[in-house]
C-alpha positions, -999 to 999 in steps of 0.1 A, spaced: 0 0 0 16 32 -6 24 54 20 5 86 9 -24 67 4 -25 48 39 -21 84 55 -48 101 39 -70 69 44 -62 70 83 -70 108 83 -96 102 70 -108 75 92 -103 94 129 -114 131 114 -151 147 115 -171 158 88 -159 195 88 -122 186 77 -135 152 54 -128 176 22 -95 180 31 -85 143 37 -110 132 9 -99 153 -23 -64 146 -28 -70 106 -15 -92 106 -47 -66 121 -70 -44 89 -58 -67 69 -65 -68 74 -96 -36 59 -101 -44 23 -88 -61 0 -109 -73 -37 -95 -102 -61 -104 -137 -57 -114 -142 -56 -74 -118 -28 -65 -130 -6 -98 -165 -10 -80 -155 -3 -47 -140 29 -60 -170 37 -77 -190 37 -48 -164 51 -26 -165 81 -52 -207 85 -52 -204 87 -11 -174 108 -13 -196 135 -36 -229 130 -12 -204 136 15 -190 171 -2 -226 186 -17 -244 177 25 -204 197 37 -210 222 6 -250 225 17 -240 233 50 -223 264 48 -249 282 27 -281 268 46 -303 274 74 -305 237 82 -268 237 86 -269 214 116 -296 193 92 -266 188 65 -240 186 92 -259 150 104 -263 142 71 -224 149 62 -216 124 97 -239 95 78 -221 98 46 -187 101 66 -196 69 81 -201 52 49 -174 66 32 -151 48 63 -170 15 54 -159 16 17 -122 29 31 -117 0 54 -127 -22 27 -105 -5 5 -75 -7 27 -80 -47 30 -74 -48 -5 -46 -25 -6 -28 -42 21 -39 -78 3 -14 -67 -26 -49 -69 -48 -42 -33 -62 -10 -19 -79 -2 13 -90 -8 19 -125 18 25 -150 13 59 -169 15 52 -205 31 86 -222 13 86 -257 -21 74 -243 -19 103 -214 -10 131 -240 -36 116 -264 -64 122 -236 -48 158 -227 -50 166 -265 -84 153 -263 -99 172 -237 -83 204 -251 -55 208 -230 -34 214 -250 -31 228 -286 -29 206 -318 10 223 -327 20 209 -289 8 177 -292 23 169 -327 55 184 -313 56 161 -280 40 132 -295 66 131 -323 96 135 -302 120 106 -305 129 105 -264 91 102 -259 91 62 -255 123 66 -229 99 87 -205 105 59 -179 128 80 -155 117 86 -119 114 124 -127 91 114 -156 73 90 -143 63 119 -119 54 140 -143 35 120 -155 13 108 -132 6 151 -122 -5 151 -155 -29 123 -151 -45 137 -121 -50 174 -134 -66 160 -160 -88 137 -138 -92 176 -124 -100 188 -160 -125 164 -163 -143 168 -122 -144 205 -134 -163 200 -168 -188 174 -156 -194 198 -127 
């Protein structure tokens, strides 16, 4: 299990509802990077729904009158969200999920895609010959930022 992802998952297990978002966000983004069976892609999938009940009931809260109304319903959906988590961290300590491997020409394919970047840069980075050597720790890095803004890209556009 990596580290980063066994801290955020333990924040997130002994923190309240006000500071979830905090915890919650950026253990997303890694998640992003894992991929498993057809039971971890559904246990992320669910972990995701409750995660975005969990944010719209914290979101609800600060703009509402029933504040302490969303503020019980933000505890429920913090309490499932730590079911799916201790489930999750089974598997991850199981050795059931492993870190994906970012895969240069498909990522800048999907940036070029999305329209995050013009068609000049792409042609330029896809054609350059040191593109299939982008296996460096430094890269690899690089990389995998890259495939979680545009996870971002994508949260943003589907709203």
């Amino acid at each position: 299990m990596t580290d980063k992802i066994a801290v955020l998952i333990e924040r997130l297990l002994a923190c309240d509802p006000k500071t979830a978002k905090k915890y919650l966000e950026p253990l997303l983004l890694k998640l992003e990077e894992l991929e498993g069976d057809q039971y971890f892609q559904e246990l992320l999938l669910s972990l995701k729904r409750r995660a975005r009940n969990l944010l719209e009931d914290l979101r609800h809260s600060r703009s509402s009158k029933l504040r302490e109304d969303w503020l019980r319903l933000a505890a429920y959906d913090l309490e499932e969200v730590r079911r799916e988590l201790l489930h999750l961290q089974e598997l991850l300590r199981g050795g059931k999920v492993k870190t994906r491997e970012p895969e240069p020409e498909r990522l800048l394919r999907e940036i070029y895609q999305e329209g995050g970047m013009s068609e000049a840069t792409w042609l330029m980075v896809t054609n350059h010959p040191s593109l299939s050597k982008c296996q460096s720790g430094e890269a690899r890095k690089t990389l995998l930022r890259l495939s979680s803004l545009l996870q971002e890209l994508r949260r943003i556009r589907n709203g």
